[in-house]
Structure formats: structure tokens, C-alpha cells
N, C-alpha and C positions, 0 to 999 in steps of 0.2 A: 602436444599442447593440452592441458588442462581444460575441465568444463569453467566456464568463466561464472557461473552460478557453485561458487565452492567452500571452502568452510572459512578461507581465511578473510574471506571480506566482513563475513559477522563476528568473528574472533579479535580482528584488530580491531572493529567498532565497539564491543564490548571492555575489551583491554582499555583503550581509550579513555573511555567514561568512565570505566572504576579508576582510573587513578586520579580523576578529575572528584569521585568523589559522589558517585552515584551510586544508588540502591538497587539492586534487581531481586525481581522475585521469582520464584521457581512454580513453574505450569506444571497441571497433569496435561497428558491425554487428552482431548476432546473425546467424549463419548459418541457412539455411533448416531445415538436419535438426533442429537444436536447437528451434526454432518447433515444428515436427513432432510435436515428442516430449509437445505439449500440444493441439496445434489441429490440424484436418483439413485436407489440400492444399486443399478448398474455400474455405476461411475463407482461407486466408495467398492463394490466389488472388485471392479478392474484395478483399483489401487491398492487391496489388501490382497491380492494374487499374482499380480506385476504381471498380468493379462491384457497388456496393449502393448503400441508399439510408436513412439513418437522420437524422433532421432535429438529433439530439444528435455526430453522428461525420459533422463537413463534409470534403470530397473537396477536397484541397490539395495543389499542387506539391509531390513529392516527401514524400510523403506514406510511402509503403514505406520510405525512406529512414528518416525519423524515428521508424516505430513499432519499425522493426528495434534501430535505435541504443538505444531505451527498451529495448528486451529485451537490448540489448546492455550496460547500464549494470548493469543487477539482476545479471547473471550476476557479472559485477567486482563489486559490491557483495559477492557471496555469496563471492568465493573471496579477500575482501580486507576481509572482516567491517566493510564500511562500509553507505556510505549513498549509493543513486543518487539523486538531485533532476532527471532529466531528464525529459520530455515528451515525448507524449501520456503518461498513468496507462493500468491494466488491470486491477484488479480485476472490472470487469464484462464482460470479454471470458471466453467460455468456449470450451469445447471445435469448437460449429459456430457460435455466434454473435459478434455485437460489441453497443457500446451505450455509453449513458453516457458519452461523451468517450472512449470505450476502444476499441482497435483489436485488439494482442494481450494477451496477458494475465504482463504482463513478470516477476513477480513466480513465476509457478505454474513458468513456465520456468527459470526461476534453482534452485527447489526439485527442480524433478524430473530437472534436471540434477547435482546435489548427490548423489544418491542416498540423502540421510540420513534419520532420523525426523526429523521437522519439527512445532514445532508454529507453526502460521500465525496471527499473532495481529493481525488487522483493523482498526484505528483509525480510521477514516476514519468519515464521519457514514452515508453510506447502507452497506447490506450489499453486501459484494462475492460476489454470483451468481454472477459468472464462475467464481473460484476455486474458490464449495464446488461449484461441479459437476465441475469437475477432478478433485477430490480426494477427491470422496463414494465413501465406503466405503474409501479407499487406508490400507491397514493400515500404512503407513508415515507417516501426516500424520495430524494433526487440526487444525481450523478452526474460529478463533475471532473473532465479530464480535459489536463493539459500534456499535448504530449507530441511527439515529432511528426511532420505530415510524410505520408509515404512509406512508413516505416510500418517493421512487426505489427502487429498482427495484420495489418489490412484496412481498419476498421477506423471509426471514429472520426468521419468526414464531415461528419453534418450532425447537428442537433435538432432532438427528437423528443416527443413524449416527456419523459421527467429527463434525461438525458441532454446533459449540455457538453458539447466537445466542445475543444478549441489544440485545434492542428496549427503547428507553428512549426517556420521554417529551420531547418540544420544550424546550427550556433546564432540565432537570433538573440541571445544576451540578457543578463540580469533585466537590464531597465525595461525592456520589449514585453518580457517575462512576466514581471511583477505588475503592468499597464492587464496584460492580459488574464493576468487572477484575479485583480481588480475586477474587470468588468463580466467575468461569471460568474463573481461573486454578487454583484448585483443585480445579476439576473436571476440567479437561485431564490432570492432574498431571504427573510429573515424570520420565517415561519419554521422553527428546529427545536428538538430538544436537546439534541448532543451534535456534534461535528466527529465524523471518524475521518481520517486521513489516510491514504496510503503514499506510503512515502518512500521516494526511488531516489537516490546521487548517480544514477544516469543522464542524468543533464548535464552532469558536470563536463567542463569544455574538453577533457577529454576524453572521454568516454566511448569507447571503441563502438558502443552497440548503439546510442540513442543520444547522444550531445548533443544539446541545445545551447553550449556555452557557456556555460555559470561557474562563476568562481564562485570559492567556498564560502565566501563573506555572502554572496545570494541570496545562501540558504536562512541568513539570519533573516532577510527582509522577506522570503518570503514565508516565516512562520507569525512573522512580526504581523503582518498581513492578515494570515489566518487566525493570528491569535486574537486581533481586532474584534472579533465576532463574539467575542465572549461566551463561548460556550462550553458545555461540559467537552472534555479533548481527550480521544484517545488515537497512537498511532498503531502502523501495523507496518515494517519493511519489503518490501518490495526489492525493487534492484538495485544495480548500482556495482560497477565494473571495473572499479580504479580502487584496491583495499586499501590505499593508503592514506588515502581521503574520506573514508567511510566514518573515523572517530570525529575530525575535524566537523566535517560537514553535519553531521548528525549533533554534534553541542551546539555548532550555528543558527541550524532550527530551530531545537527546542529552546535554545536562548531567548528566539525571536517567540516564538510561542510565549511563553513567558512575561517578555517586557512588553509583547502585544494584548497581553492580557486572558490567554485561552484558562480553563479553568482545568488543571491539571493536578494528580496527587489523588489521594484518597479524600473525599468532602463528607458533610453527613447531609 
């Protein structure tokens, strides 16, 4: 059996949306100062040596190469109000660690190179640790996850500091779901200059690693949701374990992003 973090779930998501008629742009690299400015030379070390050992993050050719380009994609996402779909993900990558299919943590890089208030808003099924420890206590962010209780990593039981979890039960369902965005999102409020998203179809109902239930139509309400907030919007792909849903699911969002009003595309 396959690593379930593999090429063809970002392949069929991309196929999908260009025949639907979407534009993509091409990343460089992230440079190493930029990495830096989230992770310790030990960790970007250990990733450009394949010098650790984590049974979830396999050690593959050119390997530096692909986590860089991930952190290279978020930054273009962030300064072109889109959406990177590259590979490896990093929400669970933090400051001195990796984990989780995550190497760097492509997403906290793109923000803290932005310099703006940010509010980080987490979608993916398990809690992304990496970030809130990035960003714990950073009077410029807050961090918000919805994500399954009891599950990977461990973490995200309680809300803390800038840090708003919100652990929800195994297939709890769109309506439960979108009630439950709702109201972190009013507790975040409304003090932001941009909204980043990381964005998982691990919820999806079913979804071997992190289901919370959600059919694919969900995803439209809950971008519809986020896009309410009107703010500058960039995403960044995280999980999501069913490739066949990965095109569907991913136009549902950003549809709802969209007709919810997030301010997406290139602006001046």
C-alpha cells in the first residue's frame, strides 16, 4: 500500500481545475533566509540531508528540493491572493520539529513573511501544531483550528493565548461544522489585514485518516463562510485522502470563497 500523502491527489486536483478553466502559476524555491524566518538552521538542516527519522515524513530524492518549492508556492499564493495545491503540506511542521507528512511549514512562512495581522484559519481534519507553535503568543496572528478530537497529532484540546481550537467529534457533519466556524470566527473577530487558510478534504465523510463527514457541496458553504470576512485570501493545501474528490471539493470552496465575497486574484 502506498503513502497516502502521494502525487496523485494534487494531480487530480490540478487536472480538475484546469479543465474547469483555471490559471496557475509557477513557484520558485523558497530561499533559505525566508525558511529561517520560521524554523531553526537545525530543522532546514535536517531536511536538506534526510538526517532524521520519522516513519510519517519518508526521506526521497530530492526531497529539499520539493519541501522548498511547497514553501515556495504559499509565498506566491500570499502575494497573488491565490491558492498553492503543491506538495508536501506543513501544518505540522514547527519551529524545531517535522511530522505528519510535513517537512516545513509552508503556510506560517508565507505569513510571517507578509508582515500583516493574519488571522490563520486551519481546515484540515487533524490540528496543525506546527503553526500554533509558530505563532503562539505573536500579537500579530491568531490561530484557528477545526479539526477532529482525539486524533493526530495529540494536540488542540483547548484554547489558548491567540490559539482558538475547536475539536469536533468523528463525522459530526456539514451543518455542526459550518455552526462551529461560525462561532471561531467570532471569537477571532475582525481586527486582520489578510485571512490565510489551510485547507485539508480530510473531513471529507470519508476519509480514511480524519472524517468529519462532509460531503463535497460542504466545502462550498464553508468557503462561502470564510469568504464573508472579506479579506485579502490566500490558500495553502494541506490534506486530504480520497484523490477523487480532491478536484470537486477544492472548486466547491473556492466557489464559496468567492460568492462569500474573500478578496481573491491579483488586486493593486
Amino acid at each position: 500500500m502506498g503513502h497516502p500523502e502521494n502525487p496523485a491527489r494534487v494531480r487530480l486536483l490540478r487536472d480538475y481545475l484546469a479543465r474547469l478553466g483555471f490559471n496557475f502559476w509557477e513557484p520558485e524555491p523558497a530561499p533559505d533566509e525566508a525558511i529561517l524566518k520560521v524554523h531553526t538552521p537545525e530543522l532546514l538542516r535536517r531536511v536538506e540531508t534526510g538526517d532524521f527519522f520519522d516513519p510519517d515524513c519518508p526521506v526521497y530524492p530530492n526531497l529539499a528540493f520539493y519541501a522548498k518549492l511547497a514553501v515556495g508556492g504559499a509565498i506566491l499564493a500570499q502575494r497573488v491572493h491565490g491558492f498553492s495545491i503543491l506538495r508536501p503540506p506543513g501544518h505540522h511542521a514547527g519551529p524545531n520539529f517535522l511530522g505528519g507528512f510535513c517537512y516545513l511549514n509552508n503556510l506560517a512562512v508565507a505569513v510571517r513573511l507578509s508582515g500583516k495581522r493574519t488571522l490563520i484559519v486551519d481546515i484540515d481534519g487533524h490540528h496543525g501544531n506546527g503553526t500554533e507553535a509558530i505563532f503562539l503568543n505573536d500579537p500579530k496572528v491568531t490561530y484557528v483550528s477545526l479539526h477532529r478530537i482525539y486524533n493526530y497529532p495529540g494536540t488542540g484540546h483547548t484554547s489558548y493565548a491567540n490559539a482558538i481550537n475547536v475539536p469536533l467529534p468523528p463525522r459530526c457533519g456539514g451543518e455542526r461544522y459550518v455552526e462551529a466556524l461560525e462561532g471561531a470566527l467570532e471569537k477571532a473577530g475582525r481586527d486582520y489585514e489578510e485571512l490565510a487558510i489551510s485547507v485539508g478534504f480530510d473531513t471529507y465523510k470519508e476519509d480514511p485518516l480524519a472524517s468529519l463527514g462532509l460531503e463535497v457541496e460542504d466545502y462550498y458553504h464553508v468557503g462561502y463562510v470564510l469568504g464573508g470576512l472579506k479579506l485579502p485570501t490566500f490558500c495553502v493545501l494541506e490534506g486530504g485522502y480520497v484523490p477523487e474528490i480532491m478536484g470537486p471539493a477544492a472548486h466547491a470552496f473556492l466557489s464559496g470563497l468567492e460568492e462569500g465575497g474573500a478578496r481573491t486574484g491579483p488586486q493593486n
